[in-house]
N, C-alpha and C positions, 0 to 999 in steps of 0.2 A: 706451434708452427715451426720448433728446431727441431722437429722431428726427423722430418724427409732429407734436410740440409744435412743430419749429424749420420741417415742413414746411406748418403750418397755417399761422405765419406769414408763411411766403412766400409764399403762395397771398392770403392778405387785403394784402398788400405789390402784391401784381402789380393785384387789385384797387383798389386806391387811386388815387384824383383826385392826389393830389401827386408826379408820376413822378421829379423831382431829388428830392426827399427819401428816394421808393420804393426810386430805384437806392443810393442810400448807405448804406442800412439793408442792401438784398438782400447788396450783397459782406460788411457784417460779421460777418450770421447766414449766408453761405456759407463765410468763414471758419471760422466757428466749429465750424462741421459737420465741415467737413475735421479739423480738432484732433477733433474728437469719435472724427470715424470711425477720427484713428490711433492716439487711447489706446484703443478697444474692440478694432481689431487685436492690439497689442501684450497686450491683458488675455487675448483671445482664446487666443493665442501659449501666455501663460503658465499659463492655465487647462488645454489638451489636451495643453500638454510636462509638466505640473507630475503630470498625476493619471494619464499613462500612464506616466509613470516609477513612481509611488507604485502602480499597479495592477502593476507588475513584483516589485516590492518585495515586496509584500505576497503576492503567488503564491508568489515563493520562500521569506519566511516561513513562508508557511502547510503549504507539502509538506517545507518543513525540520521545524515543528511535527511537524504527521502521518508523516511518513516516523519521525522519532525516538521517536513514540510505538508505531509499528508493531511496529520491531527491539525495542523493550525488552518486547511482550509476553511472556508465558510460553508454551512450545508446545502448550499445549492449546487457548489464543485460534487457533492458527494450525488446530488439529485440527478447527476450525467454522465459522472462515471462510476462504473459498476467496480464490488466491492472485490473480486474476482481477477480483475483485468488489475488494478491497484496493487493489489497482493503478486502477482505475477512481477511487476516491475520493482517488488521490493525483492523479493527471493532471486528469480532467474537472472533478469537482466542487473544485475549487481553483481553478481557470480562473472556472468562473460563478463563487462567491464573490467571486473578489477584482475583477472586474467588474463584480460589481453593488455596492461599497463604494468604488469609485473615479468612474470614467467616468459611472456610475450615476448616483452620489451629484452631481458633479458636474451632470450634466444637469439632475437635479430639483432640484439649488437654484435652478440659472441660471431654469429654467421656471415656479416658487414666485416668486419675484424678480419677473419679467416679469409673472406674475397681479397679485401684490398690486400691483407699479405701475403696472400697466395700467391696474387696478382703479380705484387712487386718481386718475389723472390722468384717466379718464372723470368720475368723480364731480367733479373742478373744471371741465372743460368744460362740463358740462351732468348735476347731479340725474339730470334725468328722463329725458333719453335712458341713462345707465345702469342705473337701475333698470328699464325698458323691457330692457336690452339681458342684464344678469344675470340675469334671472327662473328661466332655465334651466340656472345655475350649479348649486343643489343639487340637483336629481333626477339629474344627472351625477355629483355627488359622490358619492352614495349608490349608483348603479351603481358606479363604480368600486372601492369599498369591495369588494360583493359578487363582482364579477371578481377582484380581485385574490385572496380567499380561494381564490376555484378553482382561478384557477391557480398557486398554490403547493399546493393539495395535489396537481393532476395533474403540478405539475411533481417533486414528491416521487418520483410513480409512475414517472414519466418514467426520471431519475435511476438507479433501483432496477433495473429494467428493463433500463437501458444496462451497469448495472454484471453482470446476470449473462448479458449476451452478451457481453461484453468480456473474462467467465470462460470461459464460454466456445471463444470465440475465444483465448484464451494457451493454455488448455490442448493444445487441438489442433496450436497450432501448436508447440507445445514439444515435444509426441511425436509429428510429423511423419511419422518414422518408422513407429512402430506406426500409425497412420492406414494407411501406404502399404502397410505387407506385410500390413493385411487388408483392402485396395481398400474402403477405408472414407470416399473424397473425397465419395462422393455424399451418403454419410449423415451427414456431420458437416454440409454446406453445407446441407442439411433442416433440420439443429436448429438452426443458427444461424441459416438463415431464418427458420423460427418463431418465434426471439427475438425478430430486427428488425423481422416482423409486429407482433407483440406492439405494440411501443413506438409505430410507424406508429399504431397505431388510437389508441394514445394523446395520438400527436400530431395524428390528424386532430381530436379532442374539443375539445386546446386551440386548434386552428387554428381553428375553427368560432367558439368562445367568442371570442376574439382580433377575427376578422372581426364578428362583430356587434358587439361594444365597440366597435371600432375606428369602424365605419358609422355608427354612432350618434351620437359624439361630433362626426367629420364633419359629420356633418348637422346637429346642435345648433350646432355652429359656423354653419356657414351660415345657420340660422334667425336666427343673432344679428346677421349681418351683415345681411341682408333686411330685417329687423323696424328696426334701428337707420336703415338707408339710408331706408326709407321715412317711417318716423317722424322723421326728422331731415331729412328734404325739407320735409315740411308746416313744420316748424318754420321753417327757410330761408326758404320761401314765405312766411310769417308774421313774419319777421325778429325771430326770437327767440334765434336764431344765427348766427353768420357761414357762409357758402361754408370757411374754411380753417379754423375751430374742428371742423366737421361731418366734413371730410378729416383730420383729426386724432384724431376720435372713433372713424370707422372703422378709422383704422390701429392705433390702440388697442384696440379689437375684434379684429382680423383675429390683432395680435400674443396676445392672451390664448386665442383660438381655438387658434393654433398652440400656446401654452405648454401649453394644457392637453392637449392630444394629448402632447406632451412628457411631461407629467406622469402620463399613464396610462401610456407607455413606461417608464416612474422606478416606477411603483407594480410593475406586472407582472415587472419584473426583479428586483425587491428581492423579490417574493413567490418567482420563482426561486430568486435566489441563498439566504433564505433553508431553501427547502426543500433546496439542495444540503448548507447548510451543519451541517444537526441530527446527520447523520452521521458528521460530521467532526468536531464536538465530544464527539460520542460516543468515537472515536477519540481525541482529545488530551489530553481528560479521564480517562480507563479508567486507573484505574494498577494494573499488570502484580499478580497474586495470587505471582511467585515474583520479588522485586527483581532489575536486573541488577549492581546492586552492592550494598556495603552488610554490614556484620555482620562476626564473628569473621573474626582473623588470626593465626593462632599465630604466634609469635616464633621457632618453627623451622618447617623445609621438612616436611613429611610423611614420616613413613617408610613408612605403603602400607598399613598394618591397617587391613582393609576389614570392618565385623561386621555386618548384617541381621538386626536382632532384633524377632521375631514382628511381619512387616509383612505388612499384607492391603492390595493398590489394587485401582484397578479406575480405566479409563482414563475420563478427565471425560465425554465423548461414548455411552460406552456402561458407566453405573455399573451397572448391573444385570449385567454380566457380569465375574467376580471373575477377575482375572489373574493374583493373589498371594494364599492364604490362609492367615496365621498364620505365617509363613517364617520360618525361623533358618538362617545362613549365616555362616562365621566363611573369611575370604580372610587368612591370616599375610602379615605385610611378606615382603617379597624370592618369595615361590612362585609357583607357575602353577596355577590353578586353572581347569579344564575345567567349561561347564556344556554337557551335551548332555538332550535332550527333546524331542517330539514339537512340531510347529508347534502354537504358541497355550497351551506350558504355561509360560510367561514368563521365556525366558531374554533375550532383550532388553531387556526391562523394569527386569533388575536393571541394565542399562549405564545407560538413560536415569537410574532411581532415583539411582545413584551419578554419573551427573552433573547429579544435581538437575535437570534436564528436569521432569521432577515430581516432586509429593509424596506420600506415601505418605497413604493413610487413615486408617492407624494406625499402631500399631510404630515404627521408628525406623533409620534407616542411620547409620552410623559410620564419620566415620574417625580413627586415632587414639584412638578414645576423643572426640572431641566429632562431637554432631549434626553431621548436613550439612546440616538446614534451619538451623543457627545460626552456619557457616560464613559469608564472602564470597562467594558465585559466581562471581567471575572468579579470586577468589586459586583457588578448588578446582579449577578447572576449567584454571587455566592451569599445574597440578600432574598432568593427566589428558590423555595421548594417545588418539586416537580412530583405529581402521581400519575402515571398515564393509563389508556386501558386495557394494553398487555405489555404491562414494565417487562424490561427483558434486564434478568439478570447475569454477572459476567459468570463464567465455569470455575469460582471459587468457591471460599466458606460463604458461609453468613452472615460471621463476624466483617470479611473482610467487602461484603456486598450493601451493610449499611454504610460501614465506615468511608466507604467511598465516596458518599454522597456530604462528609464534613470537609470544613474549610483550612483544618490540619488535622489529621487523622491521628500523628501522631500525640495528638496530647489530649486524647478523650479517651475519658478514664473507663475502669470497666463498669463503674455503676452508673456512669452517662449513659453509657451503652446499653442496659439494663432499662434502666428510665424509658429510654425510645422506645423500647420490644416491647415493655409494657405498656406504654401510650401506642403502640400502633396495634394492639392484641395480638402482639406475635410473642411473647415470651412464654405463655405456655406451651407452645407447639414446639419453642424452636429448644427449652431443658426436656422437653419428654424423648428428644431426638437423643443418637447413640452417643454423638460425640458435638452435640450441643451447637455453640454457635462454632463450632471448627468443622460445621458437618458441609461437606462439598453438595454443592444445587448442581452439578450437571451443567453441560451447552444451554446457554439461554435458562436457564433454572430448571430445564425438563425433568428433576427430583422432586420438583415441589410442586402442590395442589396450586392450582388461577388462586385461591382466595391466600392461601399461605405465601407466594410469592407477591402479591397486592402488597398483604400487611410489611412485607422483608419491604417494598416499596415506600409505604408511607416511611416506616423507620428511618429510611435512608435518607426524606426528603426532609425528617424531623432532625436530622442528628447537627443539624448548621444551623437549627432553632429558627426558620425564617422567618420575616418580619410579611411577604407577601408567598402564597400560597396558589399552585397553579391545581386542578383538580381534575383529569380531561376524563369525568365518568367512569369514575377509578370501580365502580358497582356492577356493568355493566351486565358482565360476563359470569357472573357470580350465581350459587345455588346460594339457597333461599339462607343455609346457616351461614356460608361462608359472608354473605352478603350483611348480615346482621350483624356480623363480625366488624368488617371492615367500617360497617356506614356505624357502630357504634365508636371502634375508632376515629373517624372522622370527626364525630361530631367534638371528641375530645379536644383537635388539636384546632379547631377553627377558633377559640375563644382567643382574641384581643391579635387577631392577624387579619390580614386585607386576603380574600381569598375570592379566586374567579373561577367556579366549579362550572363544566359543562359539562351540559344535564340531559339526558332522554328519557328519564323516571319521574313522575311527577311525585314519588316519593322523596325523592331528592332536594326538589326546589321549594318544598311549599314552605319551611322555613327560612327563604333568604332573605336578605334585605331588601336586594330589588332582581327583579327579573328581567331579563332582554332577550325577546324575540329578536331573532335575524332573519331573514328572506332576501337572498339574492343580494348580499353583500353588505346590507343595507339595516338600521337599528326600525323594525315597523312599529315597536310594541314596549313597552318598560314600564316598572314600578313593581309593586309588594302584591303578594297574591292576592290581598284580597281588594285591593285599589282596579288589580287586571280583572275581577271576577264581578265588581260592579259596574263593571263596560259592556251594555248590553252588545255593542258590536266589535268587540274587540277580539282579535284573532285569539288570544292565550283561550278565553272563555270558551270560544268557539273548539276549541282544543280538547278543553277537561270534559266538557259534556258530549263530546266522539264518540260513539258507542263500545268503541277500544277502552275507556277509561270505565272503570269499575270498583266499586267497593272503594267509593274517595276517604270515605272516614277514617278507616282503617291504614289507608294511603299502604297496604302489603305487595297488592299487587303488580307484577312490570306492567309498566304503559308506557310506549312508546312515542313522545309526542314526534321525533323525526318522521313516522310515516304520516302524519295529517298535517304538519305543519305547512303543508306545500298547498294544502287545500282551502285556505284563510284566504 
């Protein structure tokens, strides 16, 4: 800002009758300029190194923030928000954020600065040519007020918009596959057009808004430099000013023209980043309804007594429809208990229940004898192996996709790790492989066979050596070898653990401890197969003798009790 001051004096210098005294003046305030112009470089320097590092910073902050608020929800948060929209507010809306509190911020001080001393060095050169030249300061202010509200509420829309084509788009491309084997490329690139339509009209609204603001202030600029140049000639002509105070005046002008364009860029960005950011606090703020740590720790390991007494849920998304009504369920330490039932009469439900996934509505799960909402959820859980019926693995090794599943990764050895591959019959598959357990499974494990991804599954459920055992028909999906595989696995690791296998194979159940039918929420049926096969009217019985059931001896073939279950 000594810019215009030190070039008005050179200009009334050049004008001056005394030309030895002019030139000795001119080299000091040329000097001075020079030192001027190399502390605003270096200031320059360390203003755009200083606030893009601190905009780095504070990005990674912010999706460290959001990202750790995300994983500690409860799975019901994830049952309503898609995984697409979630990913958008970690990536984008983080991005604008911490650009508009950095660089942003930066700019609009630097361009506030430049106004007010603009401001004040017109008013010592000359009153009246600034009051002349500001007149049009506040009906700009007052525009910009009302711009700026717009566009942060279309930039709100914008945002929202981005994030559910970016849902979108992940999910398509995560199931690539099913897209391709139902030549479904054309109709997904329609709906994801239609999003990015969408957004388009919403950016042509703020582009429109943007261009008039923008035009305006332009112009207003201009009108001040006109109005000051011409108004400040007469004055010249009337020698009421100097030739280099008038050059001074304008550059003072020309610089607060500029700043305030700056300053509408400073207002509109922060109306951005604000609107990106209400989302995100949404996000950081939310604290999870099921803690991820926190609470009771028996002073001994579990022994596996799992009890379900009179519990009704109903999943947070769709409470009007009862998944569990009034249930009693007693699982003894060390047994195997079979839940088989028609899809949708909640044998899943009891897995997630008992690994606190959610909470029940009423009633109460047990283990041991204490609640499991007044448990730790990692102690419980890190006491609970899980097989489900399409484990989905992360896009690492093998090595690093059982180890996940231990309760310190770090300190299991490589022949523990061996131990598990071989109790789950995945060690000959996974040394015949190129580069062994360092061999990468692909997205979701799409390298590996259903059966060969199963067995990496038990392993991983085995490698924290659990004391209770969850099994959600880990067979299900499996051809007849892959299947022999696994279920001879199985039977390896069930000996001296509390395990709750659901079941649709009657190959499966017939050596469990005890059995439980479910129907519509509710326990109809229990006890050992052959306790249920001497009930002449007992629905299991009614089941095995289905004409779907065949070749019982041999117990080889699938038989499906979910489709008849519903017929009892």
């Amino acid at each position: 800002m000594a810019v215009p001051f030190c070039l008005g004096k050179i200009i009334d210098m050049i004008y001056s009758v005394d030309m030895t005294r002019t030139k000795e003046r001119l080299n000091q305030v040329c000097l001075l300029m020079v030192a001027v112009f190399l502390l605003g470089g270096l200031c320059n320097f360390g203003r755009v190194y200083l606030m893009n590092v601190a905009g780095y910073r504070i990005t990674q902050a912010l999706r460290e923030r959001v990202f750790g608020s995300i994983v500690k929800q409860e799975v019901a948060f994830f049952d309503k928000n898609k995984t697409g929209e979630l990913v958008n507010r970690l990536s984008a809306d983080t991005s604008v954020v911490s650009q508009a509190v950095t660089m942003n911020i930066s700019d609009g001080l630097r361009s506030t600065i430049m106004v007010i001393a603009g401001a004040s060095m017109m008013f010592i050169t000359s009153p009246q040519l600034a009051m002349v030249g500001l007149a049009i300061v506040p009906p700009i202010a007052g525009m910009a007020i009302i711009y700026g509200r717009f566009v942060r509420k279309i930039t709100k829309s914008v945002q929202d918009s981005l994030a559910a084509a970016t849902q979108v788009a992940e999910e398509r491309i995560a199931n690539i596959r099913t897209v391709k084997s139902f030549s479904g490329e054309d109709r997904e690139y329609e709906a994801y057009r239609s999003k990015i339509q969408h957004i388009l009209q919403l950016a042509y609204r703020e582009s429109l808004a943007k261009g008039i603001f923008f035009g305006l202030t332009g112009l207003s600029g201009n009108i001040i430099i006109l109005s000051v140049l011409y108004y400040g000639g007469t004055m010249v002509s009337d020698q009421h000013i100097t030739v280099g105070s008038l050059s001074a005046f304008l550059l003072y002008a020309a610089y607060i023209g500029v700043s305030l364009g700056g300053l509408s860029s400073f207002y509109s960005e922060l109306s951005r980043g604000l609107g990106a950011s209400t989302r995100l606090w949404e996000l950081v703020d939310r604290q999870p309804l099921i803690p991820v740590s926190g609470g009771l720790i028996p002073s001994e390991d579990p022994r596996g007594h799992v009890s379900f007494q009179k519990v009704t849920f109903s999943y947070p998304t769709r409470k009007s429809v009862p998944i569990l009504s009034d249930l009693d369920l007693e699982i003894p330490s060390g047994s195997v208990t079979a839940v088989v039932g028609s899809s949708g009469s909640g044998k899943s439900t009891l897995a997630a229940l008992l690994l606190r996934l959610y909470d029940p509505d009423s009633g109460a799960v047990l283990l041991d004898g204490y609640p499991v909402n007044e448990l730790d959820p990692q102690w419980l859980r890190s006491h609970i192996g899980t097989v489900s019926q399409e484990p989905v693995l992360f896009s690492c090794s093998i090595r690093d996709n059982i180890l996940y599943g231990a309760n310190n990764p770090s300190v299991v050895t490589e022949s523990e790790l061996v131990n598990v591959a071989k109790e789950a019959n995945a060690y000959d598959f996974v040394v015949a492989l190129p580069k062994g357990f360092d061999t990468e499974v692909g997205e979701r494990g799409v390298l590996l066979s259903g059966g060969q991804k199963q067995r990496i599954a038990i392993a991983r459920a085995l490698i924290k050596n659990p004391r209770i055992l969850i099994l959600d028909e880990a067979t299900s999906a499996l051809d007849s070898e892959s299947e022999h595989l696994v279920q001879e696995a199985m039977e390896r690791i069930l000996r001296g653990r509390t395990v709750l296998t659901i079941a649709h194979r009657l190959s499966t159940i017939r050596n469990s401890d005890q059995i439980v039918v479910l129907e519509k929420g509710q326990v109809v049926e229990r006890g050992t197969y052959l306790e249920l096969m001497t009930n002449s009217d007992g629905c299991f019985k009614k089941l095995v003798q289905h004409q779907t059931f065949q070749d019982l001896s041999s117990g080889t073939t699938p038989m499906n009790l979910a489709q008849v279950v519903g017929q009892c």
